[in-house]
VORO-75369 format. One record per residue (C-alpha): residue number from 0; residue in three letters; x, y, z. Coordinates in Angstrom, 3 decimals, padded with zeros to 6 digits. Example, Ala and Ser with C-alpha at 12.3 -4.5 7.8 and 13.67 -1.06 7.14 Angstrom:
2
@num->0&residu->Ala&c1->012.300&c2->-004.500&c3->007.800
@num->1&residu->Ser&c1->013.670&c2->-001.060&c3->007.140
END
This chain:
202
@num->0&residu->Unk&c1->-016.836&c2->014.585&c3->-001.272
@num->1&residu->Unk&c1->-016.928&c2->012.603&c3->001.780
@num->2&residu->Unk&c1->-014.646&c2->009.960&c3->000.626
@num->3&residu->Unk&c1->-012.226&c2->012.260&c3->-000.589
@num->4&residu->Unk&c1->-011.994&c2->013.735&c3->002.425
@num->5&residu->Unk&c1->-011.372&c2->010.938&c3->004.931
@num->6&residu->Unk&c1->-008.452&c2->009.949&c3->002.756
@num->7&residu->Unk&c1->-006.874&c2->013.125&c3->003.523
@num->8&residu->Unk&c1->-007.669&c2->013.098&c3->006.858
@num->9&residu->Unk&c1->-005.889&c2->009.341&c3->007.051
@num->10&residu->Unk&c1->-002.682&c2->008.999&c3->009.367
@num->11&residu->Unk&c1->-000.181&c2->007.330&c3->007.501
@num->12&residu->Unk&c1->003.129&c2->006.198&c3->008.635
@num->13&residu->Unk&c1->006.005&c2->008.500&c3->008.425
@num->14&residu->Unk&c1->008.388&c2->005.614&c3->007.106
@num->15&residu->Unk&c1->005.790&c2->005.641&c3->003.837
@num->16&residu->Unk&c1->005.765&c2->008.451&c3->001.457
@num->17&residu->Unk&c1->002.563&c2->009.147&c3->-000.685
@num->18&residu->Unk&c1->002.096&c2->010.432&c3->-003.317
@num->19&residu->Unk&c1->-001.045&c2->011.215&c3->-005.994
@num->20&residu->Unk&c1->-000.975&c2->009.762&c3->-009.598
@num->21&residu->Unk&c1->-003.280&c2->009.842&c3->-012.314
@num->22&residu->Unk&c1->-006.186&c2->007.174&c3->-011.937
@num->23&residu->Unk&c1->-007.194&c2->005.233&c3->-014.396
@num->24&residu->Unk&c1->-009.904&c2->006.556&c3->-016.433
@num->25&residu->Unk&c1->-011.814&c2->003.637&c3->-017.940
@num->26&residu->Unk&c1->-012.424&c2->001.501&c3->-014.710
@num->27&residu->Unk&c1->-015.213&c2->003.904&c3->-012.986
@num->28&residu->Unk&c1->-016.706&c2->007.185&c3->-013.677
@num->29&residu->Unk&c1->-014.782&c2->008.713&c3->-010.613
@num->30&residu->Unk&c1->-011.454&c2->007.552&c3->-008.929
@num->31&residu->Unk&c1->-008.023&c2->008.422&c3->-007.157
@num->32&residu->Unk&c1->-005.020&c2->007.039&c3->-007.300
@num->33&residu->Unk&c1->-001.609&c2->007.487&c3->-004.959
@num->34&residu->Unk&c1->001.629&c2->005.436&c3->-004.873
@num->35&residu->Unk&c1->003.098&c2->005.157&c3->-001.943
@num->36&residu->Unk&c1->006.922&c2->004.307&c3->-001.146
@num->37&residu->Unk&c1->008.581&c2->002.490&c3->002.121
@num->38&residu->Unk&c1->012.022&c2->004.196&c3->002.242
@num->39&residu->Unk&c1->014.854&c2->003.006&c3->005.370
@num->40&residu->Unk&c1->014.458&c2->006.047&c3->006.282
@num->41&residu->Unk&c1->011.498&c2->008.360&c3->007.543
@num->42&residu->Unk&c1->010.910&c2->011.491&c3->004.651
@num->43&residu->Unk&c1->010.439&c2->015.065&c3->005.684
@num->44&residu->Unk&c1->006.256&c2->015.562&c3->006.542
@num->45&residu->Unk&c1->005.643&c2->019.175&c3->006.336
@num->46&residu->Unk&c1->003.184&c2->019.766&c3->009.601
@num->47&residu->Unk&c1->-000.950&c2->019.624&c3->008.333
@num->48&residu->Unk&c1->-004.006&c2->019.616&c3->010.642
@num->49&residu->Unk&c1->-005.616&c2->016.934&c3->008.069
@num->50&residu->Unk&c1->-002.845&c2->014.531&c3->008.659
@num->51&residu->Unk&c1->-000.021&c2->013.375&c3->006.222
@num->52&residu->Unk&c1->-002.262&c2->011.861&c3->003.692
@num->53&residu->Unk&c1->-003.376&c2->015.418&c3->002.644
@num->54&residu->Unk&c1->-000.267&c2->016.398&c3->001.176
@num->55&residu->Unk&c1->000.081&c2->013.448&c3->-000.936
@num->56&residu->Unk&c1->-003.144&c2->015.027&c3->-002.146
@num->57&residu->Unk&c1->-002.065&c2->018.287&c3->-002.581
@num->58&residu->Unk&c1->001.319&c2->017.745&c3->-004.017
@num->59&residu->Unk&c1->003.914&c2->014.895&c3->-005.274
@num->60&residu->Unk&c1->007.011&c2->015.004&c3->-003.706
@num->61&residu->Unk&c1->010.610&c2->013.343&c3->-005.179
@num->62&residu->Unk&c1->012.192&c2->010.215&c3->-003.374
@num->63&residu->Unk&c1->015.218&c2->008.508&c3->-003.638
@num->64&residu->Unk&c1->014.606&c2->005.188&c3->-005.094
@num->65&residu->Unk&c1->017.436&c2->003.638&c3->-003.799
@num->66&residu->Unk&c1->016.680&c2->003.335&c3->-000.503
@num->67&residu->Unk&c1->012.723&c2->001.623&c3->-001.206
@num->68&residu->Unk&c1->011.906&c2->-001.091&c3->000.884
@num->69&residu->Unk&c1->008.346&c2->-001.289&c3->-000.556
@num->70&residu->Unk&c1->005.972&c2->000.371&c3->-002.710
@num->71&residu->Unk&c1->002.444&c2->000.102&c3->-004.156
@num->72&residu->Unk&c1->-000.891&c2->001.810&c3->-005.601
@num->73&residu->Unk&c1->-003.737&c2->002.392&c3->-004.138
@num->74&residu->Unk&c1->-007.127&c2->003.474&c3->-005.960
@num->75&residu->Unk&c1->-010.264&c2->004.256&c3->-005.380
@num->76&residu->Unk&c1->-013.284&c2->003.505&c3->-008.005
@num->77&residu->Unk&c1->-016.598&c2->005.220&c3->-007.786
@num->78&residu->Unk&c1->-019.741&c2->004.564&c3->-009.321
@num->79&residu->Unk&c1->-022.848&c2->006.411&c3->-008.276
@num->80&residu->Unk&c1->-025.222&c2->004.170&c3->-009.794
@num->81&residu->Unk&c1->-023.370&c2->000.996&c3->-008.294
@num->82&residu->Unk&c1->-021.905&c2->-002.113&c3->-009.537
@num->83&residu->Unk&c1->-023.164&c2->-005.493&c3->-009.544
@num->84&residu->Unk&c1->-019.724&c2->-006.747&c3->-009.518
@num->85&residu->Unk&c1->-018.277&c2->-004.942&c3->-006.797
@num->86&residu->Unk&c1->-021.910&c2->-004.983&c3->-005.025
@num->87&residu->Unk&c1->-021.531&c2->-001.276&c3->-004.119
@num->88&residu->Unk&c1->-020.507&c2->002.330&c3->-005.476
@num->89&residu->Unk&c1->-016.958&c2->002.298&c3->-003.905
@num->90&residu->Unk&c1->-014.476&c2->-000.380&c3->-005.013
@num->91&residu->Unk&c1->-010.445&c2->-000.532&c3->-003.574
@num->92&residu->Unk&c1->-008.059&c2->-001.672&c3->-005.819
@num->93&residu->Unk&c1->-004.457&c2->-002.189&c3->-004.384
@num->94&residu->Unk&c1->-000.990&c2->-003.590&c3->-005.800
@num->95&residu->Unk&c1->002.080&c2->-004.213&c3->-003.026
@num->96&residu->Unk&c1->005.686&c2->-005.629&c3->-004.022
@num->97&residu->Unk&c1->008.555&c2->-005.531&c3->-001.978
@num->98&residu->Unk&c1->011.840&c2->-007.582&c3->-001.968
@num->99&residu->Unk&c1->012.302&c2->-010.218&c3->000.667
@num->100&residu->Unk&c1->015.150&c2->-011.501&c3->002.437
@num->101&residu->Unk&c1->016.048&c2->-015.461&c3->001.067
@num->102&residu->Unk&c1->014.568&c2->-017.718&c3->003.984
@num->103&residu->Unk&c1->011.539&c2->-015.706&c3->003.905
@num->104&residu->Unk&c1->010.781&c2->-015.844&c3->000.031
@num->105&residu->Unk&c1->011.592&c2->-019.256&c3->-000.104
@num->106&residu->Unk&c1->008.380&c2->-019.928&c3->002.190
@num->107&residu->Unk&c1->005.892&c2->-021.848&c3->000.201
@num->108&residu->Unk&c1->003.018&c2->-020.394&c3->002.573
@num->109&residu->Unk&c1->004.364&c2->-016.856&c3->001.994
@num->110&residu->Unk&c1->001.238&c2->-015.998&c3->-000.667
@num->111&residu->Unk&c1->-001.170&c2->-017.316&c3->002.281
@num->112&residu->Unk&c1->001.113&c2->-014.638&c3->005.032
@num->113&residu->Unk&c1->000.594&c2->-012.049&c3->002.493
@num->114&residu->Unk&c1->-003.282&c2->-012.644&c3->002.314
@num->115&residu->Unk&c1->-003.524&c2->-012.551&c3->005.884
@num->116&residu->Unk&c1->-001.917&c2->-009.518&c3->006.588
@num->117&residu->Unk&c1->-004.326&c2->-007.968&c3->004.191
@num->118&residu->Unk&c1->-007.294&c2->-009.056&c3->005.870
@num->119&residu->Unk&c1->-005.237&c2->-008.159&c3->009.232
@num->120&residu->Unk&c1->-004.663&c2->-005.086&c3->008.802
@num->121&residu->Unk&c1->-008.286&c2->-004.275&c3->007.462
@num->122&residu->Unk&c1->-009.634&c2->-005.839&c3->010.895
@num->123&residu->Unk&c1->-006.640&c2->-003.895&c3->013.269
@num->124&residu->Unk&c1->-008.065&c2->-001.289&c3->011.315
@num->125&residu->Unk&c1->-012.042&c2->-001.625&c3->011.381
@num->126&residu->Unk&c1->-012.397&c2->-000.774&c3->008.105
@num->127&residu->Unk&c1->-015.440&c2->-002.738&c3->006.884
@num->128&residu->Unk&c1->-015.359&c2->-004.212&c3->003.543
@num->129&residu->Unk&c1->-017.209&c2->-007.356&c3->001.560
@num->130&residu->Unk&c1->-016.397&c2->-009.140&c3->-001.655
@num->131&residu->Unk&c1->-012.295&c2->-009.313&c3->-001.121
@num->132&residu->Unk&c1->-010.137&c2->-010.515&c3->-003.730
@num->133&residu->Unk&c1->-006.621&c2->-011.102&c3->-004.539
@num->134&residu->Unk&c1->-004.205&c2->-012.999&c3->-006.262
@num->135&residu->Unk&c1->-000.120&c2->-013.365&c3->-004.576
@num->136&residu->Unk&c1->003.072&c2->-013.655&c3->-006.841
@num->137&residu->Unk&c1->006.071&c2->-014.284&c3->-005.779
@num->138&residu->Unk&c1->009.109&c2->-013.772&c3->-008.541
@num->139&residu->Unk&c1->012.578&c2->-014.810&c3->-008.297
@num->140&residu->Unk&c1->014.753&c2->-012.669&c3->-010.370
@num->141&residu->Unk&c1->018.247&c2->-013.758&c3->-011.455
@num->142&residu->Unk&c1->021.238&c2->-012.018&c3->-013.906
@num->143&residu->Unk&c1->023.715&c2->-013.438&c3->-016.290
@num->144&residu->Unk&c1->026.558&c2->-011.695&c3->-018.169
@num->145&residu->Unk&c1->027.801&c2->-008.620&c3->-017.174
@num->146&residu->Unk&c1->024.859&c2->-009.033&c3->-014.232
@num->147&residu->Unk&c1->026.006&c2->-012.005&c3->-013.374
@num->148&residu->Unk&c1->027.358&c2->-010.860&c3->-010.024
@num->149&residu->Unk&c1->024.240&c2->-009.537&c3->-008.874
@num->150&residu->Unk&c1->022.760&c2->-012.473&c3->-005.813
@num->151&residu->Unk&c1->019.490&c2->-013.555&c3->-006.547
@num->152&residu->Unk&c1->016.358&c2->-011.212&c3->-005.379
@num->153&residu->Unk&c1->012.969&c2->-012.802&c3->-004.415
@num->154&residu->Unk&c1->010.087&c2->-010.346&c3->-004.812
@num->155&residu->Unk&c1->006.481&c2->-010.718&c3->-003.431
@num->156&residu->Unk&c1->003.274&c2->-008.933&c3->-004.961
@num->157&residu->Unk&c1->000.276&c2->-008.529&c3->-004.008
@num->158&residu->Unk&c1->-002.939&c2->-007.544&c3->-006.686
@num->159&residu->Unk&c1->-006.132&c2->-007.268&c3->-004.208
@num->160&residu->Unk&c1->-009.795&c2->-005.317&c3->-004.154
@num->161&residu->Unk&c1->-012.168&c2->-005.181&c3->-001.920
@num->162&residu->Unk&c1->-015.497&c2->-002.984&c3->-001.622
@num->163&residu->Unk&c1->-015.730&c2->-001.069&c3->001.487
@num->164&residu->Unk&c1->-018.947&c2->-000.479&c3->003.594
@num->165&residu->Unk&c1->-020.011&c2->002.982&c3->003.044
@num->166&residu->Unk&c1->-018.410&c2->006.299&c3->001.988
@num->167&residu->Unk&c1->-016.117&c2->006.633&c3->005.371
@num->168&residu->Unk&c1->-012.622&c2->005.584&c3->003.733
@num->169&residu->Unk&c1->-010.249&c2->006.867&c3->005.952
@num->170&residu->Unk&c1->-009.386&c2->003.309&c3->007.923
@num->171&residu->Unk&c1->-009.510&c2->001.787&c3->004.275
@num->172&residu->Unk&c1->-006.494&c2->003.945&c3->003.711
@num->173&residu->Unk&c1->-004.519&c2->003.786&c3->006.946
@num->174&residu->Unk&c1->-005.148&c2->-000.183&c3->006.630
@num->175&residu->Unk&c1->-003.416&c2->-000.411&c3->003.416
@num->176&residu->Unk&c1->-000.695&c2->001.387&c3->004.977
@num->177&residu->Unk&c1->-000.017&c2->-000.309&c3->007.612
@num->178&residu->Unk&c1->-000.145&c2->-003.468&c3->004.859
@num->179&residu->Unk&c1->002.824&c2->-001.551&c3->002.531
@num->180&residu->Unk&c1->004.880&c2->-001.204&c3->006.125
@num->181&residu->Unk&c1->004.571&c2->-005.047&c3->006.998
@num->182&residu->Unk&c1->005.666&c2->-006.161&c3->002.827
@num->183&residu->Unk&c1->008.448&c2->-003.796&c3->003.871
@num->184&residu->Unk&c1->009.452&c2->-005.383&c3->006.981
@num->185&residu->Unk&c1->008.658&c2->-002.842&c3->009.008
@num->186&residu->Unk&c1->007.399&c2->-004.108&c3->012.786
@num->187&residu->Unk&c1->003.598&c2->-003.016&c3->013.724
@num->188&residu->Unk&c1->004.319&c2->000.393&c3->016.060
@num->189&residu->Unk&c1->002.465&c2->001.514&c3->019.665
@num->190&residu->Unk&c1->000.566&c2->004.419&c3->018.600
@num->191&residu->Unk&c1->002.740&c2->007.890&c3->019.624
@num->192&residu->Unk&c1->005.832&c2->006.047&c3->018.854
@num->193&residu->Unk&c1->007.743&c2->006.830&c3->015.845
@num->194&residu->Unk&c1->010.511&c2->003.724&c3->014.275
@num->195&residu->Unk&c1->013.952&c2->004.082&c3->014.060
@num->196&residu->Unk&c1->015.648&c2->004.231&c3->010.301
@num->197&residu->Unk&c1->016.250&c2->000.890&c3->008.659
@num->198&residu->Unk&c1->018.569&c2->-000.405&c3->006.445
@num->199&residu->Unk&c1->017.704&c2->-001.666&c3->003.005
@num->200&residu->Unk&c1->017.811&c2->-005.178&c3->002.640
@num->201&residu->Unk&c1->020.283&c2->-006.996&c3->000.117
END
């Protein structure tokens, strides 16, 4: 399958590990699903001429929670008869949520900054797409009692779709990745150079 096959052909970021899940089963007669975490420091890629999507793929590795900056979903619907809602036969669904740093979840444009660094990284990306959609949320999470002592965290999420212009999905992939590295904090890279481990945020 041709779609299939450009998302294991995608060049991800090493800072994000991939991994597949089962997809859904009820939204399309044909989909995949990976999660992907943003960890503060780059996991081990075992070397493959398809580029790291393809292990994510092939195989799930473990991660250490603890040290997630980001993570998300990203699936991938297909209907070979088409869909008058998504006005096509492919349709991209994507979640994002990663905690943010006080002065910059307290930013009452921050749902707009998350939109456009959706659309962004689609563009950086050329991965051509119509009917986009999305809704922002941004939580603030506090603990009492025996949590009391925990600060305050302030989470953004991000629930979009979009329907991509024919069956070539690699850039729809590496797009979204570059999206789960920004949520994360991560700065935009020179291609051929490789960031240096981060600390988690508290």
């Amino acid at each position: 399958m041709t779609a299939l096959s450009g998302l294991r052909q995608a060049d991800c970021r090493a800072e994000m590990h991939l991994a597949e899940i089962p997809a859904p089963a009820r939204l399309a007669p044909f989909a995949v699903a990976l999660s992907a975490q943003v960890l503060d420091s780059p996991p081990r890629v075992h070397g493959s001429p398809h580029g790291p999507a393809a292990t994510a793929l092939t195989e799930s590795r473990s991660a250490d929670e603890d040290n997630e900056l980001a993570t998300g979903r990203f699936i991938l619907l297909h209907d070979p008869d088409g869909s008058d809602l998504w006005n096509g036969t492919f349709r991209i669904v994507t979640y994002i949520r990663a905690q943010l740093d006080a002065e910059m979840g307290n930013d009452q444009m921050l749902g707009s900054v998350a939109w456009t660094w959706l659309l962004d990284a689609l563009h950086e990306n050329d991965a051509d797409y119509a009917e986009a959609g999305g809704t922002a949320t941004r939580m603030l999470s506090q603990s009492f009692g025996s949590l009391q002592e925990r600060p305050e965290t302030i989470d953004i999420e991000l629930r979009a779709s979009w329907t991509p212009q024919g069956a070539e999905l690699r850039s729809h992939l590496e797009a979204w990745s570059d999206m789960v590295c920004t949520f994360a904090g991560l700065p935009p890279l020179p291609e051929g150079v490789t960031a240096l481990p981060r600390r988690r945020r508290s």
